[in-house]
C-alpha positions as CSV (number, residue, x, y, z in Angstrom):
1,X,9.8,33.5,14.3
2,X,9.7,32.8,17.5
3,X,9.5,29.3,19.5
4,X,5.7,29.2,19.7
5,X,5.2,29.8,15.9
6,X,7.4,27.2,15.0
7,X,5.9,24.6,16.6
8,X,2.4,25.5,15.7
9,X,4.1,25.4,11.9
10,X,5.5,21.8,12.7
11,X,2.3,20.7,14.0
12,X,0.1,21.8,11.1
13,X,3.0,20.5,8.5
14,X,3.0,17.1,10.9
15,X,-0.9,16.9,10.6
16,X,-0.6,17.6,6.8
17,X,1.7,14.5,6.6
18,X,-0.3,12.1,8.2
19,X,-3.6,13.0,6.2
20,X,-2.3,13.5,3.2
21,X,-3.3,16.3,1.9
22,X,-1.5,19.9,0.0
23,X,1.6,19.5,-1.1
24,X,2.3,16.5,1.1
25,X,-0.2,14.6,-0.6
26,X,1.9,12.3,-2.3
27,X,2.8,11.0,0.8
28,X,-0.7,9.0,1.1
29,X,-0.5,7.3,-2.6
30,X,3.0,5.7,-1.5
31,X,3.4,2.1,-2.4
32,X,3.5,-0.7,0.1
33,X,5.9,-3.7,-0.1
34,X,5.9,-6.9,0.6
35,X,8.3,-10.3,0.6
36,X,6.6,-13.7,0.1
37,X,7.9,-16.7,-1.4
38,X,11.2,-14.6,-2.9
39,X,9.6,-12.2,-4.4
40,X,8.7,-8.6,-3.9
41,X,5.6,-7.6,-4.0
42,X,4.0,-4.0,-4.1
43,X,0.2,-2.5,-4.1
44,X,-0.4,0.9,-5.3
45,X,-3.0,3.3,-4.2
46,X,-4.7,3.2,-7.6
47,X,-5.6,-0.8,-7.4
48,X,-2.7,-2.4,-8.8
49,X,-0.3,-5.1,-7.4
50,X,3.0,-5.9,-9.0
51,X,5.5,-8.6,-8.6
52,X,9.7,-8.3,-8.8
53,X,11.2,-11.4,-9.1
54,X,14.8,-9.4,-8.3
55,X,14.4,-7.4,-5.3
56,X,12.5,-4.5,-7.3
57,X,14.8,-3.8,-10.5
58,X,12.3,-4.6,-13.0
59,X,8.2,-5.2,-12.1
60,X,5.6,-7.1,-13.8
61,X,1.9,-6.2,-13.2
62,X,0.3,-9.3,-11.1
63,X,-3.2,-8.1,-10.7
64,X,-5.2,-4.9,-11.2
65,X,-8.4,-4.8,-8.8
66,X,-9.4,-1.8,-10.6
67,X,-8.3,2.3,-10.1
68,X,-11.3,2.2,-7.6
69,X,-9.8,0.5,-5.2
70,X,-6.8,1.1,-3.1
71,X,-4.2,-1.3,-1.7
72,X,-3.8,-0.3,1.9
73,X,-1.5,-3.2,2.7
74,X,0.5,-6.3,1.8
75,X,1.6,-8.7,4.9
76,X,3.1,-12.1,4.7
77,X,0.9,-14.3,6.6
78,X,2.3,-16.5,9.5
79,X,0.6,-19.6,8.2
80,X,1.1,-19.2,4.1
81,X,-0.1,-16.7,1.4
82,X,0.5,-13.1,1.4
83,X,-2.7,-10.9,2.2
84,X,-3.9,-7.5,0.6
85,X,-5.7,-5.3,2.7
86,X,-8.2,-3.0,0.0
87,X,-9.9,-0.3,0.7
88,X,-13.1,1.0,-1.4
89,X,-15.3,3.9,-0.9
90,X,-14.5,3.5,3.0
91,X,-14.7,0.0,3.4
92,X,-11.9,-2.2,4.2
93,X,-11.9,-6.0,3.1
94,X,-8.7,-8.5,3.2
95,X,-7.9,-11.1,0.2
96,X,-5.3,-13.7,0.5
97,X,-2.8,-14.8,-2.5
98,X,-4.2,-18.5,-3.6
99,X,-2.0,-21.6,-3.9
100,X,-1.3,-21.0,-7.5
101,X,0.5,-17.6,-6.9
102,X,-2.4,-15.8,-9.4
103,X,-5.6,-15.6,-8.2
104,X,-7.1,-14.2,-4.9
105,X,-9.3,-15.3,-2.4
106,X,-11.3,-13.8,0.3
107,X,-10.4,-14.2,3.8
């Protein structure tokens, strides 16, 4: 293999990466994590977010939006709650964690 074909194979193994697809598509349904208030906090790709109360050794299910949606993101917010970015059949909306530390609001 010479220098040219390898880098075409890195960039098409690159571009699988980033969109997720083949065998690289676990790579989209990764979780994403989030600290607020002590605790660890992680959204999955199938709708659920779940809580660790000691840095991720055990988990307890918060809140499940639903396999339909998709948690995108989780970001402590400057001024308080943690937010959940969501996606659903290609729309994007953000919710913020209420003062109780159950429910969830829209931003």
């Amino acid at each position: 293999m010479n220098r040219r074909d390898f880098l075409k194979l890195g960039g098409v193994i690159s571009a699988a990466a980033l969109v997720g697809f083949g065998p690289l598509g676990s790579l989209a349904s990764l979780p994403v994590e989030a600290w607020s208030d002590d605790k660890l906090y992680r959204g999955t790709s199938d709708g659920k977010v779940y809580v660790s109360s000691n840095a991720g050794k055990s988990w307890q299910l918060h809140t499940n939006f639903g396999s339909e949606f998709s948690i995108s993101a989780l970001t402590p917010h400057h001024t308080g709650p943690l937010h959940a970015q969501l996606e659903y059949q290609g729309h994007s909306f953000e919710l913020a964690l209420a003062l109780n530390k159950k429910n969830w609001k829209t931003v």
